[in-house]
C-alpha positions in Angstrom: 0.0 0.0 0.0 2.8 3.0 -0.2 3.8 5.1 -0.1 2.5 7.0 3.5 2.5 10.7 3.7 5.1 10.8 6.6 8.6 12.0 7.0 10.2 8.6 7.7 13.3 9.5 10.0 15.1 8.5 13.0 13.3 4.8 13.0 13.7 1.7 14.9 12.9 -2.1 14.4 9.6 -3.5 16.7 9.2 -7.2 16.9 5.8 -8.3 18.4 5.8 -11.4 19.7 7.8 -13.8 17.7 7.2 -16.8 20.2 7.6 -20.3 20.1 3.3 -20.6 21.3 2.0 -18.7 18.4 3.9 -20.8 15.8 2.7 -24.5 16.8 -0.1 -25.1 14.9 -1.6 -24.2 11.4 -1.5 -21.9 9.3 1.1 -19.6 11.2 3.3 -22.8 11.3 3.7 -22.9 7.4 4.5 -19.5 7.3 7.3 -19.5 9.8 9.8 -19.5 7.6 9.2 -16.4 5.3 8.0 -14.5 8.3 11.4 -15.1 10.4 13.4 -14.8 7.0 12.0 -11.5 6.5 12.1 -10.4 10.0 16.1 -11.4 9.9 16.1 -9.4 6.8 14.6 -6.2 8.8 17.3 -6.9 11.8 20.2 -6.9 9.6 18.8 -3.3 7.9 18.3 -1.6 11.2 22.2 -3.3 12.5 23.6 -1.6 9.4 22.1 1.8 10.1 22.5 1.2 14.0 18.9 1.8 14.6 17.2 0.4 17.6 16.0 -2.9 17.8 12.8 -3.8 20.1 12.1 -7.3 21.1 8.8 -7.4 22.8 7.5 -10.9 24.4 4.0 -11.8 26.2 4.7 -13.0 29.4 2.8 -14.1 32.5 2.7 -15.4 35.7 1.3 -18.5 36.7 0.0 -16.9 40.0 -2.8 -15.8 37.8 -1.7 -11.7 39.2 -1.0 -10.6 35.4 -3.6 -12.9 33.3 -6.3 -10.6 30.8 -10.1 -10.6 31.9 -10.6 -13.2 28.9 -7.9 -15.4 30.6 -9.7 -15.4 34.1 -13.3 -16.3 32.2 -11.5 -19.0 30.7 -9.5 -20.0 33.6 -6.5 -21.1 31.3 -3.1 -19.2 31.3 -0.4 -19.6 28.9 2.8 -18.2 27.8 4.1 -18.6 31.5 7.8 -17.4 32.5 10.3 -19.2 31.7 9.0 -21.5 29.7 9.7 -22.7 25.9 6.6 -21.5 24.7 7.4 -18.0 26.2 10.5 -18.0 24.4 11.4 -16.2 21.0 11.6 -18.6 18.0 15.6 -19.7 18.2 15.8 -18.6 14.3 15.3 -15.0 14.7 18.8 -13.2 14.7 18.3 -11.2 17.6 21.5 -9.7 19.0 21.3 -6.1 20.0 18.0 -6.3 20.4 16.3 -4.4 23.6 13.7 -6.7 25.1 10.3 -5.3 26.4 8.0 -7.7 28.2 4.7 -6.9 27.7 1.1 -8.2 29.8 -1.3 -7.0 27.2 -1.8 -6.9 23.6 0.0 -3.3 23.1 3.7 -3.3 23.0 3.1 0.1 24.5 0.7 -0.7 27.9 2.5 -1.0 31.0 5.9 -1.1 29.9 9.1 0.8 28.9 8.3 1.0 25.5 7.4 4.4 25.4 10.4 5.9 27.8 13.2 3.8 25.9 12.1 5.2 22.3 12.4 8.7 23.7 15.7 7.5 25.4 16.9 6.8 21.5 15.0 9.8 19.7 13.1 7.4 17.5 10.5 9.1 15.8 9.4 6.2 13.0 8.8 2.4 14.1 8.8 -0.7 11.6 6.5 -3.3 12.9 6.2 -7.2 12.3 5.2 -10.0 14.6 2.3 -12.0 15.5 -1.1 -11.3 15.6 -1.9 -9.1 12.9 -5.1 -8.0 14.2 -4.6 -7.7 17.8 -1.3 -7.3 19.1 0.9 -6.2 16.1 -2.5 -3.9 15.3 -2.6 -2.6 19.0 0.6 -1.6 18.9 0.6 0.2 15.8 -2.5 2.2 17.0 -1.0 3.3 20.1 1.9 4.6 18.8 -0.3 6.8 16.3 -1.5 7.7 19.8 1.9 9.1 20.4 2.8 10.3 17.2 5.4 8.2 16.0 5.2 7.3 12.0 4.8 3.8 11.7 5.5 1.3 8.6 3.7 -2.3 8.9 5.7 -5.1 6.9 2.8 -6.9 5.6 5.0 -10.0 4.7 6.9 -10.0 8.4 3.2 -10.3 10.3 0.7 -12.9 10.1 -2.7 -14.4 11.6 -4.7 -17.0 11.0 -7.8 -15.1 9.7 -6.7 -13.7 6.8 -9.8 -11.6 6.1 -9.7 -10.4 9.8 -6.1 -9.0 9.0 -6.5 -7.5 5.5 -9.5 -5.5 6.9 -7.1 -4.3 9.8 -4.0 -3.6 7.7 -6.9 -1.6 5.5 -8.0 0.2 8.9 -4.3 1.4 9.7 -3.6 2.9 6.5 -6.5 4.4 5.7 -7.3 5.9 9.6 -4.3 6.3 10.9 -2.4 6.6 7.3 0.3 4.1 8.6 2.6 2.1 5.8 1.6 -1.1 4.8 4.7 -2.5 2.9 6.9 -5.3 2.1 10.2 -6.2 3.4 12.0 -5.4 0.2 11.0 -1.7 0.2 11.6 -1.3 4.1 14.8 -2.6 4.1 15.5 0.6 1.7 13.3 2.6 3.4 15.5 1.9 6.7 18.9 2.2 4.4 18.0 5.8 3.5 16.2 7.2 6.7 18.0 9.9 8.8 19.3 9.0 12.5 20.5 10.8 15.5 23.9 11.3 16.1 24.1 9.4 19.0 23.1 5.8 17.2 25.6 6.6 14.7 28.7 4.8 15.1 30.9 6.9 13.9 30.0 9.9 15.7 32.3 11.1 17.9 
């Protein structure tokens, strides 16, 4: 869907939830593969530029203390600490990477998100990660909330409603004009964007 009508500088990398759980069964188990190939390809852009990286994991306690109002009805928790399926998948080529455990669907609700993206005066986020239509979309909303220019990488993210997610990828480009692209073309988008001084590495 690009191009957006932002100013795409100063950006950093924002994986959502690439954990062993959600990748278990069909369909997101067939698409693994492309999704952590293009993820890796996303990493290796933003380690070029020295742009920040953002690893963000669901995790929970199995005292029940940090479980979701759905998880209570259902009395069933999952994604426990600890535990394998709590863990990123072991392909992704994470190193540098700032992790940010999260509770709730939003990357940016209840946890340093917010305050370490200040921290590294990024402006612009690339997203990709698991589910498209809640927790990858709940991210990208809030950070329209807070004004940062986001780009989606439509073949990094997946779900297994595939009508569900085309209708929310739809919702934030059209709502909250956000970029819905491939890898290919955010790789160069992330080649080319501006960057503070101090994530350069050869700034004095």
């Amino acid at each position: 869907m690009p191009p957006a009508s932002h100013d795409f500088r100063y950006p950093a990398v924002v994986l959502v939830d690439l954990q062993n759980a959600f990748f278990r069964k069909p369909p997101l188990a067939g698409m693994k593969p492309g999704i952590v190939g293009n993820c890796n390809r996303l990493l290796q852009a933003a380690r070029a530029r020295h742009a920040p990286i953002f690893n963000v994991r669901t995790e929970h306690k199995a005292d029940r203390s940090t479980w979701t109002l759905k998880m209570l009805e259902d009395g069933q928790g999952y994604l426990f600490e600890g535990t394998r399926e709590a863990a990123n998948l072991p392909e992704l080529h994470l190193e540098g990477g700032i992790e940010i455990i999260k509770r709730r669907d939003s990357a940016f609700w209840n946890t340093e998100l917010a305050t370490q993206l200040l921290q590294h005066r990024v402006t612009s986020l690339v997203i990709a990660g698991v589910s498209s239509q809640t927790c990858v979309a709940a991210t990208a909303s809030d950070a329209f909330s807070a004004n940062l220019c986001v780009a989606v990488a439509k073949d990094a993210i997946a779900s297994d409603d595939p009508d569900f997610e085309d209708r929310t990828l739809k919702f934030l480009h059209e709502q909250h004009r956000q970029l819905v692209a491939d890898t290919a073309y955010l790789v160069d988008l992330i080649a080319t964007a501006n960057h503070p001084p101090s994530q350069r590495k050869d700034t004095p």
